[in-house]
FIVEXVEX-276141 format. One record per residue (C-alpha): x, y, z; residue in three letters. Coordinates in Angstrom, 2 decimals, always signed. Last residue first. Layout:
<pts>
<<X Y Z> "ALA">
...
</pts>
This chain:
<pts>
<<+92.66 +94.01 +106.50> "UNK">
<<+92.19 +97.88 +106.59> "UNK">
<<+93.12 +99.67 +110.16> "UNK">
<<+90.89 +102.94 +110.01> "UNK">
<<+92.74 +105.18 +112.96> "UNK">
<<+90.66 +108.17 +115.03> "UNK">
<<+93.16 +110.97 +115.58> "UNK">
<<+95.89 +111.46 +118.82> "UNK">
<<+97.20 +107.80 +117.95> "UNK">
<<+98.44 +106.27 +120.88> "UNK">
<<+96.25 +102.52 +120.59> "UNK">
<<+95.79 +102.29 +116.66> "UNK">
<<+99.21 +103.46 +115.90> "UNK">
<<+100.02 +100.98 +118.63> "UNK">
<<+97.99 +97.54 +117.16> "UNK">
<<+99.05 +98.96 +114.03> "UNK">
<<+102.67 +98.62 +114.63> "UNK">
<<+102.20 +94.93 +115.36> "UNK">
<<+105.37 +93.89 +117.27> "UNK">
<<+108.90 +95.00 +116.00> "UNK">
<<+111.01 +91.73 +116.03> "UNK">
<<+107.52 +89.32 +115.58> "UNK">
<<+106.56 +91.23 +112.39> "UNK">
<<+110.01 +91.83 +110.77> "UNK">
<<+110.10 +88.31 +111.29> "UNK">
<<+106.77 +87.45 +109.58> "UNK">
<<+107.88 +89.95 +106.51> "UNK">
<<+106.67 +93.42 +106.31> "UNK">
<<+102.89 +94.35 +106.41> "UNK">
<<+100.52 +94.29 +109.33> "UNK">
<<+96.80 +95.42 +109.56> "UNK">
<<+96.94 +97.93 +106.75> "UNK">
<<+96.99 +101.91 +107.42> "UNK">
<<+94.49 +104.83 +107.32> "UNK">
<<+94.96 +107.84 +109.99> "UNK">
<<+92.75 +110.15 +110.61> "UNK">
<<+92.14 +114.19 +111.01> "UNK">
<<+95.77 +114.86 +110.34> "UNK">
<<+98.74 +117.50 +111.94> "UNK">
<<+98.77 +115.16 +115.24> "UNK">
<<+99.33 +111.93 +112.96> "UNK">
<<+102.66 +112.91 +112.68> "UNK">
<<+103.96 +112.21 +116.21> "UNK">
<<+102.01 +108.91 +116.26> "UNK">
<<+103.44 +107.30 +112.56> "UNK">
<<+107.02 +108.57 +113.84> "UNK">
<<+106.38 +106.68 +117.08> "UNK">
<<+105.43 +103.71 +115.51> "UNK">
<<+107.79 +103.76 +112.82> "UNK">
<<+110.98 +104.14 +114.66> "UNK">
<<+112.91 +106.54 +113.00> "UNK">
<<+113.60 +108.15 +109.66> "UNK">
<<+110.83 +109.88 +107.75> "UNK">
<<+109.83 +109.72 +104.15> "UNK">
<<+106.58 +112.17 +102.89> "UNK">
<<+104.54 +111.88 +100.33> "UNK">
<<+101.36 +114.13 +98.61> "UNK">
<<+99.06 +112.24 +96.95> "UNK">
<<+97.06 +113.05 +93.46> "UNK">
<<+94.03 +110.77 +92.33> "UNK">
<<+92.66 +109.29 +89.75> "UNK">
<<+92.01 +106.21 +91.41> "UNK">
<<+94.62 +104.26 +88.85> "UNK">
<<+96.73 +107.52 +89.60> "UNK">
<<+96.87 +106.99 +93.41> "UNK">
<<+97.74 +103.28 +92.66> "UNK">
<<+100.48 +104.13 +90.71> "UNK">
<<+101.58 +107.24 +92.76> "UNK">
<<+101.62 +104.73 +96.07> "UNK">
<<+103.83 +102.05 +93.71> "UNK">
<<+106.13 +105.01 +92.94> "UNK">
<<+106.00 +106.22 +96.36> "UNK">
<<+107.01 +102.59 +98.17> "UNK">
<<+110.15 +102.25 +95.09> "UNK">
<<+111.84 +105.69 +96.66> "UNK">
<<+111.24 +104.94 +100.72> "UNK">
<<+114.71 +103.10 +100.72> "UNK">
<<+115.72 +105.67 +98.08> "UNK">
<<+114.73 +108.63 +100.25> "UNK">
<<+115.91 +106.69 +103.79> "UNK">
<<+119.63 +106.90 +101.76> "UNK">
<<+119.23 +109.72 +101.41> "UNK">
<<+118.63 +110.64 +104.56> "UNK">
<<+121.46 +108.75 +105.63> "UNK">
<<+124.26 +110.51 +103.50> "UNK">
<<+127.48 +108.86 +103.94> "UNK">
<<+125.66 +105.49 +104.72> "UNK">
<<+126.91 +102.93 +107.58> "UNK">
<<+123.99 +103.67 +109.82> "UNK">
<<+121.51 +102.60 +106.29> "UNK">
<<+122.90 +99.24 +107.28> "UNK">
<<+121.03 +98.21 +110.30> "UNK">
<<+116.94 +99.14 +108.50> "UNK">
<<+117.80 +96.19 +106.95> "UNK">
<<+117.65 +93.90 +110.35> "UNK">
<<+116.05 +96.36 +112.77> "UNK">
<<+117.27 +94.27 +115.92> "UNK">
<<+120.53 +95.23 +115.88> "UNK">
<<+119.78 +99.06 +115.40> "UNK">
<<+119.73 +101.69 +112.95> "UNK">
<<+115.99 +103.85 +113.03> "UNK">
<<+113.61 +102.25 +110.98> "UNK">
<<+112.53 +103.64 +107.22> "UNK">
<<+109.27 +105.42 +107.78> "UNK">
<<+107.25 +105.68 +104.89> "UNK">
<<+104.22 +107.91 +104.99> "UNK">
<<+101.69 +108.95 +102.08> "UNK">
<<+99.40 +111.71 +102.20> "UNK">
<<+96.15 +112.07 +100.84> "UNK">
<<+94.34 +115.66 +100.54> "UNK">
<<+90.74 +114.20 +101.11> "UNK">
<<+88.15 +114.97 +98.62> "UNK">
<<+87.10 +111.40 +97.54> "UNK">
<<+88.16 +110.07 +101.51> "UNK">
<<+86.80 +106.73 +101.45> "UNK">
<<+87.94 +105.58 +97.81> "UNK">
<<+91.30 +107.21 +98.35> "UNK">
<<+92.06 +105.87 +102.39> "UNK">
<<+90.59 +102.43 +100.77> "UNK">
<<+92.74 +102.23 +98.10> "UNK">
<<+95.96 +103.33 +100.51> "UNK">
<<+94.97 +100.77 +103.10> "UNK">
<<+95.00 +98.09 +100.14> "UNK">
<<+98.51 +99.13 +99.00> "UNK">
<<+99.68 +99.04 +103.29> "UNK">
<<+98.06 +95.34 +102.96> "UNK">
<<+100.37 +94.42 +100.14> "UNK">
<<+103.13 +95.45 +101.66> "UNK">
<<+105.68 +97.55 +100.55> "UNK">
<<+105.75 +99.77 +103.32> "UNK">
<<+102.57 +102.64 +104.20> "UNK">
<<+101.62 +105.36 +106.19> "UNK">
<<+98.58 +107.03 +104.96> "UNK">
<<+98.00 +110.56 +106.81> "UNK">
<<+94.28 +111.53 +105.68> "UNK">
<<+93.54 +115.23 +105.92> "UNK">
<<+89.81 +116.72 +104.55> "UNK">
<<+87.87 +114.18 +106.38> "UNK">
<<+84.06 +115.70 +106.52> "UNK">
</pts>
């Protein structure tokens, strides 16, 4: 039995549908929700101006802040508790590195914007091919 799911989501419809499913599939599964907000660079778009903060993990906080309040909502529509967790970094390799501590890993099949998509590549396509754990990707 599953007792660790590691959740990584955006604000993505398909990363709100991985979440359901991670809940409905795991009933007795300690849930946890990861957002990484991209590591400063040209081709990062947004993820660009969180170098020019004072504080940047903070700033990743509040960028991750409105992805845990839809997570809680859907969490508490399954009544269910999740724990969260906000990272800085490139996603892919955050999602890998912390999937070592959990049994699986449950995300959606792409999320972000088209261009976000063809500057960054599908990160579930790699999550799914380095992850250490077995990896449900929901569609």
């Amino acid at each position: 039995m599953i007792t660790r799911v590691l959740v990584p989501m955006d604000d993505s419809e398909m990363a709100e549908a991985a979440l359901e499913y991670a809940l409905d599939a795991h009933p007795d599964a300690e849930v946890t929700v990861l957002s990484v907000v991209g590591e400063p660079s040209p081709m990062w778009g947004r993820a660009t101006s969180i170098a020019v903060e004072d504080d940047v993990e903070q700033a990743a906080r509040d960028r991750a802040a409105p992805v845990f309040e839809r997570a809680r909502e859907i969490a508490a529509d399954a009544d269910r508790e999740i724990d969260t967790e906000v990272q800085l970094g490139n996603p892919i390799r955050a999602i890998v590195n912390r999937a070592e501590d959990f049994e699986t890993v449950v995300l959606g099949s792409h999320g972000g914007t088209l261009s976000d998509s063809l500057m960054v590549g599908n990160v579930a396509e790699k999550v799914f091919r380095r992850s250490p754990v077995p990896v449900t990707v929901v569609r």
